[in-house]
N, C-alpha and C positions, 0 to 999 in steps of 0.2 A: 716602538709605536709612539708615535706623537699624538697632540692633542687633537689635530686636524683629522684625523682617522678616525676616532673615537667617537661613540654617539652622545649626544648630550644628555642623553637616560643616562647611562653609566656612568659618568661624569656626578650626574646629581645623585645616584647609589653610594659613590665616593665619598662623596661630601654629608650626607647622611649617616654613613655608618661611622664616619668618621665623630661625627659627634655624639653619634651613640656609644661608643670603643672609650670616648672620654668623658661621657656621662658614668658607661661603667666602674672606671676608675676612680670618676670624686665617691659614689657608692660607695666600692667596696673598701676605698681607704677610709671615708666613714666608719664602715660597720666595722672596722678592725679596731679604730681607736675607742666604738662606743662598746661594742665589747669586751675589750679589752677591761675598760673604766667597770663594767659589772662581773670582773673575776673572769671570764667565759675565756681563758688565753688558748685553749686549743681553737676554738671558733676565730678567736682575733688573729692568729697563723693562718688558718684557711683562707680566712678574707685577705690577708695582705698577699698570700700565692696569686688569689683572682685577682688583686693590686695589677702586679708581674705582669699575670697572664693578658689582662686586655689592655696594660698598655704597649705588650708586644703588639698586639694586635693593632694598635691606633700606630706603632711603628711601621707596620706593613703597609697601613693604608696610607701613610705619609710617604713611604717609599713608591708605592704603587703610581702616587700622582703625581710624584715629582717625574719619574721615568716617563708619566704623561704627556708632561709639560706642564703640567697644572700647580696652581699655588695651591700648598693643603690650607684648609678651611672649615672648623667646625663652628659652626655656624650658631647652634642651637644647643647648645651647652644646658642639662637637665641640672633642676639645684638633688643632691642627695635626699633621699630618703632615709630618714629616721626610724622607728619605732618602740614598743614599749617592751618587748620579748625579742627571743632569738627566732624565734620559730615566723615573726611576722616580718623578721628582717626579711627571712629566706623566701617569705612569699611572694615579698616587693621583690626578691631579685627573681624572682622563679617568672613572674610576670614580665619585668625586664628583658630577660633571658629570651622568652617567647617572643619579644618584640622584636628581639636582632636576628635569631633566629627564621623571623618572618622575612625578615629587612633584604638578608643573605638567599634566602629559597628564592625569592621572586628576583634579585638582582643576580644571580644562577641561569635562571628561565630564560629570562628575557635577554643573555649575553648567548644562551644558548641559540634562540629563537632568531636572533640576526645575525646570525653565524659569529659571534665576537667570541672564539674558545678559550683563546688567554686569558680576557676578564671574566669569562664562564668559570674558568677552573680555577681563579685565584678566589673568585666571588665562594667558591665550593670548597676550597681549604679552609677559610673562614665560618664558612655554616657547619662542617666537621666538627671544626673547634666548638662552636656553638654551642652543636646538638649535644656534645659530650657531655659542657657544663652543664645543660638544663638538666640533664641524665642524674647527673652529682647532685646537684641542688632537688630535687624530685626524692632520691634517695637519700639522703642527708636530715630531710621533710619527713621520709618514711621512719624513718628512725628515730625520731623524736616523735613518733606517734600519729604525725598527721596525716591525712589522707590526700593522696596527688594534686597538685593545683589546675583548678577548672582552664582550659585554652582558651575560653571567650573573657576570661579576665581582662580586665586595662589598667593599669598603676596610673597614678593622679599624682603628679608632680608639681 
């Protein structure tokens, strides 16, 4: 599939999650070395796996658009999130999470909607992955006492 085929929606899905895949990654290598620095070294292992995991993920989508034809591009690069607890760490990511999660569902739909199934189902292995992590971060949050984080949330970066 070349670039000429492809709809400029999807194009700009790409390029969007793309810098959210690498926003993930300044995060969670963040939270890894700041809790690390507060003793917390099973939490600072966790964070550096979700390191791994979403810059596979900003690897696929760099893959996906080179097979395009497209330059990858993240555009919109988020600064990390900080905070003063473990638990409010996991809230900024938990809200995160829902955003790409968001990102993924409606760039699913809309590949589905104009018959584009390739970018439908590559867009859908991605929101898999997704849904899993909020899954993990939600019960991770449960465990540490807190109760689910609200969906109409928005992180302020």
């Amino acid at each position: 599939m070349r670039h000429a085929t492809v709809h400029p929606r999807t194009l700009g899905y790409l390029g969007r999650a793309l810098s959210l895949e690498y926003s993930a990654v300044q995060q969670y290598m963040t939270q890894a070395a700041l809790t690390e620095a507060w003793g917390l070294n099973e939490a600072a292992d966790r964070f550096r796996r979700e390191t791994v995991e979403e810059m596979q993920h900003a690897e696929r989508l760099v893959k996906r658009m080179l097979g395009l034809g497209v330059s990858p591009n993240a555009s919109q690069l988020r600064p990390a999130s900080v905070a003063r607890n473990l638990v409010d760490l996991l809230r900024q990511d938990a809200v995160l999470e829902a955003e790409i999660v968001a990102l993924y569902d409606e760039a699913t739909r809309f590949c589905r909607r104009i018959g584009d199934h390739e970018n439908a189902e590559f867009f859908n292995g991605l929101l898999q992955d997704e849904l899993h992590h909020a899954a993990e971060i939600d019960t991770w949050l449960e465990a540490l006492g807190v109760p689910r984080h609200q969906p109409d949330e928005r992180a302020y970066f």
